[in-house]
N, C-alpha and C positions, 0 to 999 in steps of 0.2 A: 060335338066338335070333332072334326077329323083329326090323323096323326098328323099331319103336314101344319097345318095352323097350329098345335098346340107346341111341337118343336117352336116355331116361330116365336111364337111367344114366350116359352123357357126359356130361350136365347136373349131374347129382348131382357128378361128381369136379370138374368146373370150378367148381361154385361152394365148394366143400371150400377147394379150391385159391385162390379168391379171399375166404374169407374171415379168412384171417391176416393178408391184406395190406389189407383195411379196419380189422383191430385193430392195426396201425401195427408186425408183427412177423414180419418175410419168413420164409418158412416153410423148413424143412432137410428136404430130399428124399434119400432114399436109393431100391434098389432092391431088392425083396426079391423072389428067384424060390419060386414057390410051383408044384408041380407043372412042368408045358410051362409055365403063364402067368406073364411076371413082374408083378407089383404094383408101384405106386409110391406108397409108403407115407408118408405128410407128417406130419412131428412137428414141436415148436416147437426153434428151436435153442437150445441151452442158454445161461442166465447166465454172462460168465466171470467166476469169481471169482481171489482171492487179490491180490496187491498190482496198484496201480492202476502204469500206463507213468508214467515218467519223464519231464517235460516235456521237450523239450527248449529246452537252454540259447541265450540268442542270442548269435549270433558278439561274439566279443571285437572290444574299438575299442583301437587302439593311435594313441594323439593323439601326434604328434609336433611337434615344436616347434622351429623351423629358426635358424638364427644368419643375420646380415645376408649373410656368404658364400651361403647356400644348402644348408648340411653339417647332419646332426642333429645336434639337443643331444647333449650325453655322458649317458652313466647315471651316476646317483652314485656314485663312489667308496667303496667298501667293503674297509677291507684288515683285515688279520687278523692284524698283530702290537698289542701290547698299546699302543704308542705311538708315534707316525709322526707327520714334518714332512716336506712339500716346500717347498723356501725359494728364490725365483729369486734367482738369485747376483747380479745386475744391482741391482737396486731392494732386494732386502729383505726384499721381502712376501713373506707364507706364502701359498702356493696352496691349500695342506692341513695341516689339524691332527687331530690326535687323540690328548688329553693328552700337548700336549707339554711340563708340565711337572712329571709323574709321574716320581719318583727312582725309578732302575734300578741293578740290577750292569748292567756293562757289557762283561764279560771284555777281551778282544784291543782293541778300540778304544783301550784304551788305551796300545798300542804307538805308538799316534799322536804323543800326549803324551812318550814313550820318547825315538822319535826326535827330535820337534822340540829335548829341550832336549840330546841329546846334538850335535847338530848345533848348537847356541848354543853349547856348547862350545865347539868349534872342536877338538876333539883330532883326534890326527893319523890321517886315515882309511883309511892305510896299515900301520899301525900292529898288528904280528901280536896274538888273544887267544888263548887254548886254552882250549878248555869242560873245565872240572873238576867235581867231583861238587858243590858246593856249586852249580852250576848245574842238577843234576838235579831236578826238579817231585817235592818229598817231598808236597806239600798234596792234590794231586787224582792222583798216578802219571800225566801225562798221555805219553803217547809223545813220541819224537821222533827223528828221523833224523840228530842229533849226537848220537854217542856218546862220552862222554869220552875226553880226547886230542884231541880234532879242533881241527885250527891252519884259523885263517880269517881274514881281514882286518876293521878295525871295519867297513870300505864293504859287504866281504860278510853283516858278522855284521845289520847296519840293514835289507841286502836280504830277507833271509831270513826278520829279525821281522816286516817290515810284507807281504812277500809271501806266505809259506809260514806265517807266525802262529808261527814259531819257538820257541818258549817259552823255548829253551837259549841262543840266541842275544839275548834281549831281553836274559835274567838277567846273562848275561854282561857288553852292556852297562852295565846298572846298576853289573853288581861294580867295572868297569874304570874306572864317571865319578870325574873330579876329589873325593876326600873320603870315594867308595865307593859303596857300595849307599844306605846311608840319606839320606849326599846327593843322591842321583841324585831320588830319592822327596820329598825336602824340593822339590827346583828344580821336577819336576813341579808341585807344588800350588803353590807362588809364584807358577808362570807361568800357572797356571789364577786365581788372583787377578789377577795386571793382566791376564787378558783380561774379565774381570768374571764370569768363573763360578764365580759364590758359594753354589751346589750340588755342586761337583764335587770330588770329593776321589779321592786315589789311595794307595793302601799298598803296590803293587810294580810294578816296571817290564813284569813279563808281562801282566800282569790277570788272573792266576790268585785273588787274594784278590779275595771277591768286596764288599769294602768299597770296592774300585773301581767310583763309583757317578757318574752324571751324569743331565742327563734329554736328552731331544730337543730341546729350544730349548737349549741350553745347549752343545750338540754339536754341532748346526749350526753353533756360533761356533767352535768346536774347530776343527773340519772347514776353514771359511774362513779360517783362522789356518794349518792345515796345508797347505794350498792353494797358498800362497805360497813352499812350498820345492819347488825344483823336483825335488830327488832323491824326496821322497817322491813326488810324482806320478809317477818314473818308476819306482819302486821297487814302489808298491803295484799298478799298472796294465801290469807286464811281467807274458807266462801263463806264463813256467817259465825256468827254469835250472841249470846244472850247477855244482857246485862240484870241485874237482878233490882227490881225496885219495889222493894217493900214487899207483899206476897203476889208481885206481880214480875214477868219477865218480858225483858225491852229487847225484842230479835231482830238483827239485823244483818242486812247480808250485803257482799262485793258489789261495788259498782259495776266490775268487768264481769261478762257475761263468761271469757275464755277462764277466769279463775273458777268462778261459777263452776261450767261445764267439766273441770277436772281432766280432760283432754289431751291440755298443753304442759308443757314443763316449765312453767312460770317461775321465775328466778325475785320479781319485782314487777307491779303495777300501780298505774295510778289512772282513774280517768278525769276528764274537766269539762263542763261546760256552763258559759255563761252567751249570752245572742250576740257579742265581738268576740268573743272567742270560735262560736262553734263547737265543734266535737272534736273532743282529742283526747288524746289516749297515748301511754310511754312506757314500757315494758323493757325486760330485760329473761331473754328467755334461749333455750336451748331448741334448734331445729336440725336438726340431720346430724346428729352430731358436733351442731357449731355455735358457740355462744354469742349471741350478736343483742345489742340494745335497736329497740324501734321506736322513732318518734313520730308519732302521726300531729297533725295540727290541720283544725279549723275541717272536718268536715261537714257537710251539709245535712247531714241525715244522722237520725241517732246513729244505725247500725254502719255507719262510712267506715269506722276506724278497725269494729269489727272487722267488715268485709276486707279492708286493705291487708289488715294484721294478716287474714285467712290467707289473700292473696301472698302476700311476702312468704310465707310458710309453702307454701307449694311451689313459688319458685323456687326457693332454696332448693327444697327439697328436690325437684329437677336438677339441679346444679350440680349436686352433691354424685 
């Protein structure tokens, strides 16, 4: 091929070549061999179709908002039992509500109420009982680790109700107060009237009926009412014990898993449940320096009242 045709022809593929890019659409080159020579063959490049990209989103702002210390706010408080009070024990005020004054069974908490008026009593807390079958739980078959026969003292039979949630041992109290069972049950709601909780009513000294009913503000008065004896505080707030039965020994440990664990600065516990009640749990404990009572009611999962308690605890503690 001569010089003059072959100019002609480089002329010809460059302008080919520059005129997609004056129609504003760069051109898609491939390379096709055709014989010895390869070719470079220029097509438009295709439309892309089908869904259009996804903007992308712009970075999230997380605005915090600092306390006069320098600490961030807390997040709101969210728990997950049906009705919940934190009440600082000092002053009074609620820190947290969430209907707190929605009527509840209340199962075991009312061991509370058990012991306070057995202990007004004043009977002798030496004093041998032996768990008989009328103390056996006919209403719900609830287990228990007295088995009838079992000789125990009223000091141990008090330990047991409010620690290990006893059921055989509350019953038993009731059977043994001054005038019997049905008296024991009359003094309870008495003593719930002069404390002014005129929602709270009780039908047995276990809390297995579940007409044993009270709500969160009305149990926090309970709570600081039980507060003031000092065996319950050490009775609910010991994690285990033995009782001795013959050359055999009866161990038995806290309902609460925080007394349990040793962690918390537990002042008073108690936990409850029966399937209208739910899970609840009532405390009286120290968190960042501040003494406040907790009432949990009705939640749904054993570990709810845990997990709230935990929660309440690290809000504070943010607070603070």
């Amino acid at each position: 091929m001569g010089y003059r045709p072959m100019a002609r022809r480089l002329l010809t593929l460059a302008l080919a070549a520059l005129a997609p890019l004056a129609a504003g659409t760069p051109p898609h080159r491939h390379h096709k061999k055709v014989g010895k020579t390869t070719k470079v063959v220029r097509t438009e490049k295709p439309a892309k179709t089908g869904k259009k990209a996804r903007p992308r989103h712009p970075a999230r702002v997380h605005q915090v908002i600092t306390h006069p210390r320098g600490q961030a706010a807390p997040r709101t408080l969210a728990l997950n039992s049906a009705s919940a009070l934190v009440l600082d024990q000092q002053s009074g005020s609620a820190l947290y509500e969430k209907a707190p004054d929605n009527i509840h069974p209340i199962a075991s908490i009312t061991k509370l109420m058990t012991a306070m008026v057995v202990l007004d009593a004043r009977q002798n807390p030496d004093e041998q009982l032996t768990i008989l079958q009328e103390d056996v739980d006919t209403l719900r078959h609830s287990r228990s680790r007295l088995p009838v026969g079992t000789v125990l003292t009223r000091r141990e039979a008090i330990h047991l109700a409010l620690m290990s949630s006893e059921n055989r041992a509350a019953h038993a109290l009731g059977r043994t107060y001054p005038g019997g069972l049905a008296a024991c049950v009359s003094a309870m709601n008495t003593k719930a009237r002069n404390l002014g909780l005129v929602h709270t009513a009780f039908a047995d000294p276990a809390g297995l009926d579940e007409r044993n009913t009270s709500s969160a503000r009305e149990l926090a008065q309970m709570v600081r009412n039980a507060y003031s004896y000092a065996e319950i505080r050490q009775d609910t707030t010991s994690a285990e014990t033995d009782l001795p039965q013959g050359r055999r020994q009866l161990h038995f440990i806290n309902t609460s898993r925080l007394v349990r664990g040793g962690k918390w600065d537990i002042g008073l516990s108690k936990t409850g449940f029966v399937d209208e009640a739910g899970h609840c749990l009532v405390m009286q404990a120290k968190l960042a320096s501040r003494q406040v009572f907790i009432i949990l009611l009705d939640g749904q999962g054993k570990l709810t009242p845990f997990g709230d308690a935990t929660r309440i605890k690290q809000w504070i503690e943010r607070r603070s």
